[in-house]
C-alpha positions as CSV (number, residue, x, y, z in Angstrom):
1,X,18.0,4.1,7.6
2,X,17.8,1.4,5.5
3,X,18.6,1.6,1.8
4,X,14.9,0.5,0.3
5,X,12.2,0.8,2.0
6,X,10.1,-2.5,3.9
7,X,6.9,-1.5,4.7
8,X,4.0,-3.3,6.9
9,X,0.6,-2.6,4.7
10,X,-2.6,-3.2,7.4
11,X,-5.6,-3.5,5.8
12,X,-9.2,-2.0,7.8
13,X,-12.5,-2.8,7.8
14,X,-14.7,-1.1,9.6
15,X,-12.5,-0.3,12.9
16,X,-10.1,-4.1,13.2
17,X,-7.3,-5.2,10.9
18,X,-7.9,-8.1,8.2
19,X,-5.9,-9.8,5.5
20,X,-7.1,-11.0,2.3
21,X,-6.1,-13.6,-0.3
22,X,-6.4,-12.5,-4.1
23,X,-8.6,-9.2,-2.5
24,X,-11.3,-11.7,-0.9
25,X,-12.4,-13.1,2.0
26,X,-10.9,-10.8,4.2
27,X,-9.8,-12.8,7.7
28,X,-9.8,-10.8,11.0
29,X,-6.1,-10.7,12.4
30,X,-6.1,-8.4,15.2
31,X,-6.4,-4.9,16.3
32,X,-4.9,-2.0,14.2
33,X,-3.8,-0.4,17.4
34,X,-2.1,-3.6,19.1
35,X,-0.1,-4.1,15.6
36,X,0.9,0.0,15.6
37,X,2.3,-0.8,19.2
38,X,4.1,-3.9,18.1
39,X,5.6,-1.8,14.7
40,X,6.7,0.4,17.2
41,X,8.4,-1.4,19.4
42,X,10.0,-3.2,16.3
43,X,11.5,0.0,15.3
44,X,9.7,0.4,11.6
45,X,10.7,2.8,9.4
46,X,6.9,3.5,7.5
47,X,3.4,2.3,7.7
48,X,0.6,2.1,5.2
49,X,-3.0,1.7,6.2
50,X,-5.6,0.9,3.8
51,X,-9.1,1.1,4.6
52,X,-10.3,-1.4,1.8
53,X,-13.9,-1.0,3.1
54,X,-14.5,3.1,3.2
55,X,-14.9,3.6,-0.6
56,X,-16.9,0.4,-1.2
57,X,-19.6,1.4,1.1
58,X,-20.0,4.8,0.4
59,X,-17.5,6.7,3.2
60,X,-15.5,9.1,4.1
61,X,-12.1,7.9,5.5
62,X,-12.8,7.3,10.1
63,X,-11.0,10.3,11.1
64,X,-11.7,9.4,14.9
65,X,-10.2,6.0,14.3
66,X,-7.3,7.7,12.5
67,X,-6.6,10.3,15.5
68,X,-5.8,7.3,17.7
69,X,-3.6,5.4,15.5
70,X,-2.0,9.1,14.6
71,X,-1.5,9.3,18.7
72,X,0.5,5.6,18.9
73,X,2.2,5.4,15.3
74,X,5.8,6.5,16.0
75,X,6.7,6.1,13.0
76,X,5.8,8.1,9.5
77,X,2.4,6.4,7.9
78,X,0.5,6.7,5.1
79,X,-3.5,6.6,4.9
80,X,-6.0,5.3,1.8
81,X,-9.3,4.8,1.8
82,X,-12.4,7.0,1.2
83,X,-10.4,10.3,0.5
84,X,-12.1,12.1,-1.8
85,X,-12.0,15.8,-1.3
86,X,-9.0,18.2,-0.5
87,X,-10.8,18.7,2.4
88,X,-10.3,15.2,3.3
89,X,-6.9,15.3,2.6
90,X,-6.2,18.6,4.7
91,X,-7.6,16.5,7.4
92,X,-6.2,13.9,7.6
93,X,-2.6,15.8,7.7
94,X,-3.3,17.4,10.7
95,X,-4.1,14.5,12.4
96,X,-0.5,13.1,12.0
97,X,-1.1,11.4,8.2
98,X,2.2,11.9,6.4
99,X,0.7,10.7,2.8
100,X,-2.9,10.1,1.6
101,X,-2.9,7.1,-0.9
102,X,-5.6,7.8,-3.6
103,X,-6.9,5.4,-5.7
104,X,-10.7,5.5,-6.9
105,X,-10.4,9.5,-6.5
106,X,-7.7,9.1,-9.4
107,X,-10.3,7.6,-11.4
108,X,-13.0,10.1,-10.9
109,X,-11.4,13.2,-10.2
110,X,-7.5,13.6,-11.0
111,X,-7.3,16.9,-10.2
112,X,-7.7,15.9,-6.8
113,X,-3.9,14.6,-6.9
114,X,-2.7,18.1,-8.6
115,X,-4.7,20.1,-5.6
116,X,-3.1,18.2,-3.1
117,X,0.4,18.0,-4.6
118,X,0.3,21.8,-5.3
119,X,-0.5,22.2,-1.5
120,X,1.8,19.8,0.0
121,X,3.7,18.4,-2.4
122,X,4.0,15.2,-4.6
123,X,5.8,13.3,-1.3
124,X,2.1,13.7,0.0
125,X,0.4,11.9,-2.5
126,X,0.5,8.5,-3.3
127,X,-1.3,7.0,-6.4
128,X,-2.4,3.3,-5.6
129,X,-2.9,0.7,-8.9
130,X,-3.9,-2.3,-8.2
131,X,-3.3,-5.1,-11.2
132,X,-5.4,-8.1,-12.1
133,X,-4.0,-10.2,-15.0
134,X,-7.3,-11.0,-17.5
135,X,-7.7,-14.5,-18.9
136,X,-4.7,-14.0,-21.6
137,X,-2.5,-13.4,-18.4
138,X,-2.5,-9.0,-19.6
139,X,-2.3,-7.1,-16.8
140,X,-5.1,-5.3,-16.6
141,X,-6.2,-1.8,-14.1
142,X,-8.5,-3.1,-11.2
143,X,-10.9,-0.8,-9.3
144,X,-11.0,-2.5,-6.2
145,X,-14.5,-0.6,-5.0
146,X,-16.5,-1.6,-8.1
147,X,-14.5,-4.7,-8.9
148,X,-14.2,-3.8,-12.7
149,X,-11.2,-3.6,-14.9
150,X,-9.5,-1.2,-17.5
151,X,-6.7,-2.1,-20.1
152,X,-4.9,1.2,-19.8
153,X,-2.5,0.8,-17.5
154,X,0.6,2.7,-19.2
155,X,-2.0,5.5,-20.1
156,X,-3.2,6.1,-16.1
157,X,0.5,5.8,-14.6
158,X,1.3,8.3,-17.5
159,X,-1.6,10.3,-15.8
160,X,-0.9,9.7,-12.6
161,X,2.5,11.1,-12.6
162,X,1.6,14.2,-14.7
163,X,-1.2,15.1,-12.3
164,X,2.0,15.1,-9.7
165,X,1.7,11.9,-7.4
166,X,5.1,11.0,-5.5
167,X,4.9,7.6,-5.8
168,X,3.5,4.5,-6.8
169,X,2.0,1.7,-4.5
170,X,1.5,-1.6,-7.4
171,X,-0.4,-4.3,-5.9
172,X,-0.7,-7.6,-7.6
173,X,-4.5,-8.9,-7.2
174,X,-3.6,-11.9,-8.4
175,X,-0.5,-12.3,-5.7
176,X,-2.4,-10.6,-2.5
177,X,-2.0,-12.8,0.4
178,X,-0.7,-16.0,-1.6
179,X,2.8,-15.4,-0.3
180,X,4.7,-17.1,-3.0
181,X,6.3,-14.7,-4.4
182,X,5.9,-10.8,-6.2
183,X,5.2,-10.5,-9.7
184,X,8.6,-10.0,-11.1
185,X,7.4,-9.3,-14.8
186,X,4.8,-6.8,-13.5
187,X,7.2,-5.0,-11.5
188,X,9.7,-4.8,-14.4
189,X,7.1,-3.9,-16.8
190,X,6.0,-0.9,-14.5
191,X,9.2,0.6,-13.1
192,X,10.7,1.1,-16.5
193,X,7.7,3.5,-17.6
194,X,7.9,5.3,-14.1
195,X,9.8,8.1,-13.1
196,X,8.5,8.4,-9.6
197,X,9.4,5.6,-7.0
198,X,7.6,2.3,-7.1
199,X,6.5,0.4,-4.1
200,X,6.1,-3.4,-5.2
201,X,3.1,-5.3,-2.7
202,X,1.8,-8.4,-3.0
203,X,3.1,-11.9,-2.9
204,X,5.7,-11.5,-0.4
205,X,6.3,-14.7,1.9
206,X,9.9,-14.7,2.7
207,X,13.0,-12.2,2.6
208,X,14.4,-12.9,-0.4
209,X,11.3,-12.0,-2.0
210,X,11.9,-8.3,-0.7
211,X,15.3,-8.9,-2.7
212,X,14.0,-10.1,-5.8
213,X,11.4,-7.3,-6.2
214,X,14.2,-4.4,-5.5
215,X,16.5,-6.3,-8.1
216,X,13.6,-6.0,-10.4
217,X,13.0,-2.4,-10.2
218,X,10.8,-1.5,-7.2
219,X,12.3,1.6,-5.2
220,X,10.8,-0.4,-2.0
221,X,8.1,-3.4,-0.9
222,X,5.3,-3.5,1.2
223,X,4.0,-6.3,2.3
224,X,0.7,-7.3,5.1
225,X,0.9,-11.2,5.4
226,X,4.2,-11.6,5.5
227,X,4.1,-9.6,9.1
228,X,0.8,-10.8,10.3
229,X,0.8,-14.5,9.8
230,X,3.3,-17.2,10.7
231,X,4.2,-20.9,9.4
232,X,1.9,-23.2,6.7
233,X,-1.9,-22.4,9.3
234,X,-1.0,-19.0,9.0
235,X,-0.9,-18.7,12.3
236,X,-1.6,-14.8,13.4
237,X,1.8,-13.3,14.6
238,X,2.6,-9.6,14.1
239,X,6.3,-9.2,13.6
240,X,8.7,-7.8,11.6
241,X,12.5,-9.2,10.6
242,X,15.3,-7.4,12.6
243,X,17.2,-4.4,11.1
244,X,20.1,-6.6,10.8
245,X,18.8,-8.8,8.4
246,X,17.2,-6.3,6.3
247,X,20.3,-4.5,6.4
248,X,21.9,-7.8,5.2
249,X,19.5,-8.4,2.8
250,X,19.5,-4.7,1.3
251,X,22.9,-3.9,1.0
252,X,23.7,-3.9,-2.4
């Protein structure tokens, strides 16, 4: 088991897998079940699936969708999208999920996370914030489904973890798909307010960016283009580095 967690972040709409840059145009890259297979056989330790399309058009999470990747995912995943009930939750946990990743139900109805932590447990719940930096360069909240923004991001992580979420997934907007490189000041700035573990996605595009995100406080790194595109075209290739190296790369 590696020491920090590296974990492949698939994003769905409607039923195949896409990747978007800066949380737009999403490009199709495959299917979710031929890069489950392929995560397998690379021996991943965790898998987060987003369904960046369920909330924004008005749905529940695709629980027979879910059922099949439950059946092929060997390994422990996590599920957002659409939840927005207990009921979902409940669901989706006996279908194999092993954490539901809320993020517009945090905004609407908190006590969701504090019904499904008192249940479970906080290790079930994951609070998803995803960060746009306004025209000053302030990180700001963004709510992906309405595309709007909120200035209190302290006060919502404060929230967040007193409503009883395990950890936090912090995606860059303004780093999604660019693979240059996480936002080191964002990941600095949020880690040393947070008491639960923080999982740093967006930017990455090589290993040592998975280095430099741990070294600025993230407890692990998630990451979706770096492990479904290859080379300057972006070339679609699913992969994922060998144990080895992330051993290597994570040993300190």
């Amino acid at each position: 088991m590696l020491k920090h967690r590296v974990i492949p972040a698939l994003l769905l709409h409607r039923d195949g897998l896409v990747k978007t840059r800066k949380f737009a145009d999403p490009t199709y890259v495959g299917d979710p079940l031929n890069a489950i297979k392929i995560f397998n056989e690379k021996e991943v330790d965790e898998l987060l699936l987003l369904d960046i399309s369920a909330t924004r058009e008005g749905h529940g999470p695709d629980f027979d969708l879910i059922a099949d990747f439950a059946t092929e995912c060997f390994m422990p995943f996590g599920y957002g999208g659409g939840v927005s009930t207990l009921e979902h939750a409940e669901r989706l946990f006996r279908l194999g999920v092993e954490k539901v990743c809320l993020q517009t139900a945090t905004r609407r109805h908190l006590g969701l996370v504090e019904q499904i932590a008192g249940r479970y447990g906080s290790q079930a719940v994951v609070g998803s914030v995803d960060v746009k930096a306004d025209w000053k360069g302030t990180p700001q909240l963004y709510w992906a489904a309405d595309r709007t923004t909120d200035a209190d991001l302290k006060g919502h992580l404060d929230r967040l973890q007193s409503a009883g979420v395990g950890e936090i997934v912090l995606n860059s907007v303004d780093r999604d798909g660019m693979m240059s490189g996480m936002d080191l000041k964002l990941i600095r700035r949020v880690a040393s307010d947070l008491k639960v573990p923080l999982v740093a996605l967006g930017g990455v595009g090589e290993l040592d960016h998975i280095r430099e995100a741990i070294d600025a406080g993230a407890s692990a790194v998630a990451a979706g283009s770096f492990f479904v595109f290859h080379g300057k075209r972006r070339a679609v290739l699913i992969t994922y580095p060998a144990y080895g190296a992330l051993e290597d790369l994570l040993s300190t």
